[in-house]
N, C-alpha and C positions, 0 to 999 in steps of 0.2 A: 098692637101692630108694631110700634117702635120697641117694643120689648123684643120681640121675633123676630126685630132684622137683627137689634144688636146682638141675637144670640146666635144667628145666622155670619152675622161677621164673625163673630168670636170661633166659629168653628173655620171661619177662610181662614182666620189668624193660625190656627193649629197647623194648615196646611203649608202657607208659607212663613212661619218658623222653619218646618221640617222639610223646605226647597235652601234653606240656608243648615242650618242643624245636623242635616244628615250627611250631606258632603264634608264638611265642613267637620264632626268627629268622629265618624263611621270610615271617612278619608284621613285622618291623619292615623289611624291603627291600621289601615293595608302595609304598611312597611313588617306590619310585627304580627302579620295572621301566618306566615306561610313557616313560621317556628312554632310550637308549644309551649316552648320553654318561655316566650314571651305572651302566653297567654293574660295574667296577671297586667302588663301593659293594655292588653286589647280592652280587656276590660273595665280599667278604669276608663277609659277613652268612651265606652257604653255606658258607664253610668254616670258620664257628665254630660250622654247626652239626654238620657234619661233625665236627669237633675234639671238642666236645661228645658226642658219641656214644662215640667213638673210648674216651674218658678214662674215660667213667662207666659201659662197658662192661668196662672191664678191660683193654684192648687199648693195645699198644705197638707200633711198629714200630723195625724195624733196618733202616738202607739200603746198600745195598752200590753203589755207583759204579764207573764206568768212567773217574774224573777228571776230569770232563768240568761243570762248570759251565754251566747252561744261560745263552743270555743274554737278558735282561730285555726288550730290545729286536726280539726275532725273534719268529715265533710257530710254532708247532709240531702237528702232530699226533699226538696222544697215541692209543696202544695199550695193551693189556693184557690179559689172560688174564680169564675173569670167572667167578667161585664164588657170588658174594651181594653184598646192596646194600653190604656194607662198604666192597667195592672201590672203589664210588662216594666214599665217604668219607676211603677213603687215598690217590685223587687230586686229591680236593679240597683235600687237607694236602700234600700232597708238592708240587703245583702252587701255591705261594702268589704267584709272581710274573707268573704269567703268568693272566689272568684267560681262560677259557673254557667252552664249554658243551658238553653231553653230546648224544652221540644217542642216544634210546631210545624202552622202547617207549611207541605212543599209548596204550594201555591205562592207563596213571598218570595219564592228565589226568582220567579218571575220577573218582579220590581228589578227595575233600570238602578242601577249602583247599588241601592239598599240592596237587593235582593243575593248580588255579589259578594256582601259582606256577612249578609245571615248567613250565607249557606257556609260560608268560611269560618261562623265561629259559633253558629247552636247547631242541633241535630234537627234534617228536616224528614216529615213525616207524612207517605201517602196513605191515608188513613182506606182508602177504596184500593191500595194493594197487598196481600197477603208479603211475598216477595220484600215489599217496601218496610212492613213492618217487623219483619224478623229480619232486616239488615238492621233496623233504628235499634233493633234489641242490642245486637252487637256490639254498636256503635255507644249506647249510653255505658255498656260496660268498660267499654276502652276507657271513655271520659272519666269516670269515676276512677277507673284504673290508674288514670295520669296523676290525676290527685284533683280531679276537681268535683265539686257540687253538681247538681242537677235540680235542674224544673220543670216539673209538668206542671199541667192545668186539668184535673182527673175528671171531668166534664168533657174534656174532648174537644173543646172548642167555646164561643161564645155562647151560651143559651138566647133562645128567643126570648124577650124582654117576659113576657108573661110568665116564665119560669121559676121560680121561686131561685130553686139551686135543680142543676142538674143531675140526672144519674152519671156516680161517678163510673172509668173505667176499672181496669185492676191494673195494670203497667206498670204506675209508679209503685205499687203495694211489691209486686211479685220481683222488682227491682231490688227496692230495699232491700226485702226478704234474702235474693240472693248472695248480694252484696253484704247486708248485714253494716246497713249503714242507717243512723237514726232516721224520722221524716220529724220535718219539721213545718207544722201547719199555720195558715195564715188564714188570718177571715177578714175579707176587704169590701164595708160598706160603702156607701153614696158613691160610687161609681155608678152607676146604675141610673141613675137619676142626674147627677151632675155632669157627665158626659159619656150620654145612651148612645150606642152605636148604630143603631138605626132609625136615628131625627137630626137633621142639623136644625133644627129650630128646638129644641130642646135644651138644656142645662143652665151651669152656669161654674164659678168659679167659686174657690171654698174649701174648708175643711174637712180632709178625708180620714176618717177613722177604720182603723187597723187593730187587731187582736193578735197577738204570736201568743200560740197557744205551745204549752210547755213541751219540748222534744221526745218522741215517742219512740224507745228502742224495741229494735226487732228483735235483737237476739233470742228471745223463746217464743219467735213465731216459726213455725213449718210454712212452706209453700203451700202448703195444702190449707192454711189458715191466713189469708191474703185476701177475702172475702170478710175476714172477721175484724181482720186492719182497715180496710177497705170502710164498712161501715162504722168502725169507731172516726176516721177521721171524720167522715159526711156528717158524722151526729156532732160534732165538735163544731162546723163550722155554720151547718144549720141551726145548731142551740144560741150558737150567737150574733148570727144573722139575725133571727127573731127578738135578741136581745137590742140588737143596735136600735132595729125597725121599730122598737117599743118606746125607745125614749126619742127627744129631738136632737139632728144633728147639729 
């Protein structure tokens, strides 16, 4: 019972951090969203807040590599498995060199202030409008075009907890592919369990383990072979999902 409230506060605590947090770095980059050229500024300003979350939650990560150095100068498309908004946070952090924007869902532009600033600096996406979804097409092109990175979540959204890993889309594949820009895959455990998105009496604070698994070039993939990227990345992050789950975190 006292275990369940403290873990019941610790999720209030999430909430008011992020009454202070959000204003407070998501507000000091509104000066610098309505250029691109200051995109790079906006940026860092998200992933201190991200960092911010990360520290005063309790959470740490450990990164596991494929030796692989990303470089500064390319831009990539990022994947990842997705449990809860943390994940948004450990990309934010783990990505420091490469400045980029998320795809998600249009339902956050909603959100009073936050919502204001998602919409001003990732691509939002009504996954129930045809219309909606071939503008976000457009739009991750220009991004990429500007010179920056991209992320999707190729799940589509959060899975129900019972889900192992979701069935991925194909968007970020068929992206790449056009683009002909590498993807670069992540496998992000105990989220899932340290902070489930449908329990606030659930988790706790702790050690997050991360896998960056080695950069995957498109170039001798066809669009028509975006199904075959598609499930090499699923099998990459599902093989080490089973891995993580097998030892203790």
């Amino acid at each position: 019972m006292i275990y369940s409230l403290l873990i019941f506060l610790w999720h209030i605590w999430f909430l008011l951090i992020n009454i202070i947090l959000v204003p407070f770095w998501a507000g000091a980059s509104i000066p610098f969203l309505f250029n691109e050229k200051n995109y790079p500024i906006v940026y860092w300003f998200h992933q201190m807040w991200a960092r911010s979350n990360l520290f005063l939650m309790g959470f740490w990560y450990v990164l596991e590599t494929d030796k692989e150095i990303l470089d500064k100068n390319k831009q990539y498309v990022i994947i990842s498995n997705h449990t809860s908004i943390m994940d948004i946070m450990l990309i934010y952090s783990l990505m420091r060199n490469h400045p980029l924007v998320f795809v998600g869902k249009a339902e956050l532009a909603k959100l009073p202030f936050f919502g204001f600033v998602y919409k001003k600096s990732n691509i939002l996406l009504d996954r129930k409008s045809l219309s909606s979804c071939k503008q976000v097409f457009k739009t991750i092109q220009h991004q990429i075009d500007s010179g920056k990175s991209i992320c999707l979540f190729p799940e589509g959204g959060v899975p129900n907890p019972s889900i192992f890993l979701g069935n991925f889309k194909s968007g970020a594949f068929a992206i790449a592919i056009i683009k002909q820009i590498p993807i670069v895959t992540f496998t992000i455990a105990d989220i899932k369990t340290k902070f489930p998105r449908f329990s606030l009496l659930k988790g706790k604070p702790g050690k997050i383990r991360i896998k960056q698994h080695h950069s995957i070039s498109t170039k001798h993939f066809s669009l028509k072979e975006k199904n075959i990227l598609k499930q090499k990345c699923f099998n990459l992050i599902k093989f080490q999902l089973e891995q993580f789950y097998s030892e203790k975190s």
